[in-house]
C-alpha positions in Angstrom: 0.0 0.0 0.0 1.6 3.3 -0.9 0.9 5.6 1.7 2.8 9.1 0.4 0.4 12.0 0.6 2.0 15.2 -0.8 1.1 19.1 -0.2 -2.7 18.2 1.0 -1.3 16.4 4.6 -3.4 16.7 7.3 -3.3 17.4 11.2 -6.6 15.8 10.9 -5.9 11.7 11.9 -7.2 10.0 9.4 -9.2 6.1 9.7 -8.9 4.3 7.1 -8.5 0.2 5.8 -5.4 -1.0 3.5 -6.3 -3.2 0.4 -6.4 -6.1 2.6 -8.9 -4.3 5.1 -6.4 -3.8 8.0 -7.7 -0.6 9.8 -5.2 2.1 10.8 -4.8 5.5 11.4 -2.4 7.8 9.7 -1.3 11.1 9.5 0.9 13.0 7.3 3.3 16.2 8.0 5.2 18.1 5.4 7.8 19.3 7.2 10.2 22.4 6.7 13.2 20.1 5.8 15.1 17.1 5.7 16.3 17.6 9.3 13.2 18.4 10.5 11.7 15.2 9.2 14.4 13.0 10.9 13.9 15.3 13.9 10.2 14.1 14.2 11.2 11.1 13.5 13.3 10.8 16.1 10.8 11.4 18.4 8.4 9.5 17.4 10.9 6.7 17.3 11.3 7.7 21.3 7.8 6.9 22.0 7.3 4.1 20.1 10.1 2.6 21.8 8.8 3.7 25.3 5.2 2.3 25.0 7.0 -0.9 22.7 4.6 -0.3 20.0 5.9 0.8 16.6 4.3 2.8 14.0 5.2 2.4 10.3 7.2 5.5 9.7 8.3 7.5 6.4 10.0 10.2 4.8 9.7 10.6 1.7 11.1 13.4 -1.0 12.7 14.8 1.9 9.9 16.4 4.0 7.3 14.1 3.5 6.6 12.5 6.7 3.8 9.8 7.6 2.9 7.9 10.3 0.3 4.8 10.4 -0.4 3.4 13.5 -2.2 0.0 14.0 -1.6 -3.5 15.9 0.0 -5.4 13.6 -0.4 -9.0 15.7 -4.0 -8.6 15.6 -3.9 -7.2 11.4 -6.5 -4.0 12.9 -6.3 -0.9 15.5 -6.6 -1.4 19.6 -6.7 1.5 22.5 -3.1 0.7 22.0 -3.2 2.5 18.8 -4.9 5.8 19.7 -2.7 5.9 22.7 0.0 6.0 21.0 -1.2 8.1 18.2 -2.3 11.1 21.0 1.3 11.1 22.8 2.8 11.5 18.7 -0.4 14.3 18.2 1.3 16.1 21.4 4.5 16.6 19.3 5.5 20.0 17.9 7.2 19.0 14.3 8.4 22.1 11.8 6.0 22.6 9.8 6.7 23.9 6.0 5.1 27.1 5.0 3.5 25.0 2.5 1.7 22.5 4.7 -1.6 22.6 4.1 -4.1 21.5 6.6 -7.0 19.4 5.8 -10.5 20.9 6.7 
């Protein structure tokens, strides 16, 4: 499943089901620039690693950054997942000037 979505990411968590109807949540960040995206994830990597459950994690074209969250032993999302997806929510990446919100 190809999960890069350019300009139009979102602060906005979105729900949704891969081709093989897993559910997950994702979100996406365009961030100001290539150190900025390995800065977040960093962090995220820091949380993950302290509640020992690990999102999917990419950076793509350099400040593309996207984060999908979901159980992967039981192939669908537990409180698990929307814990971890609030203490990532409660980070503060750089945002580009071109990030453009979802309404």
């Amino acid at each position: 499943v190809h999960i890069h979505m350019p300009v139009c990411a979102s602060y906005a968590r979105e729900k949704f089901e891969d081709s093989e109807g897993v559910g997950k949540l994702r979100r996406a960040y365009r961030v100001r620039n290539f150190k900025e995206g390995m800065d977040f994830l960093n962090q995220v990597s820091q949380i993950a690693e302290s509640e020992g459950h690990h999102p999917d994690i990419h950076l793509e074209s350099y400040q593309f950054v996207s984060v999908v969250i979901y159980t992967h032993s039981v192939k669908g999302l537990t409180e698990n997942d929307f814990i971890l997806a609030a203490k990532i929510d409660d980070l503060k990446p750089k945002l580009s000037k071109k990030h453009k919100p979802r309404s």
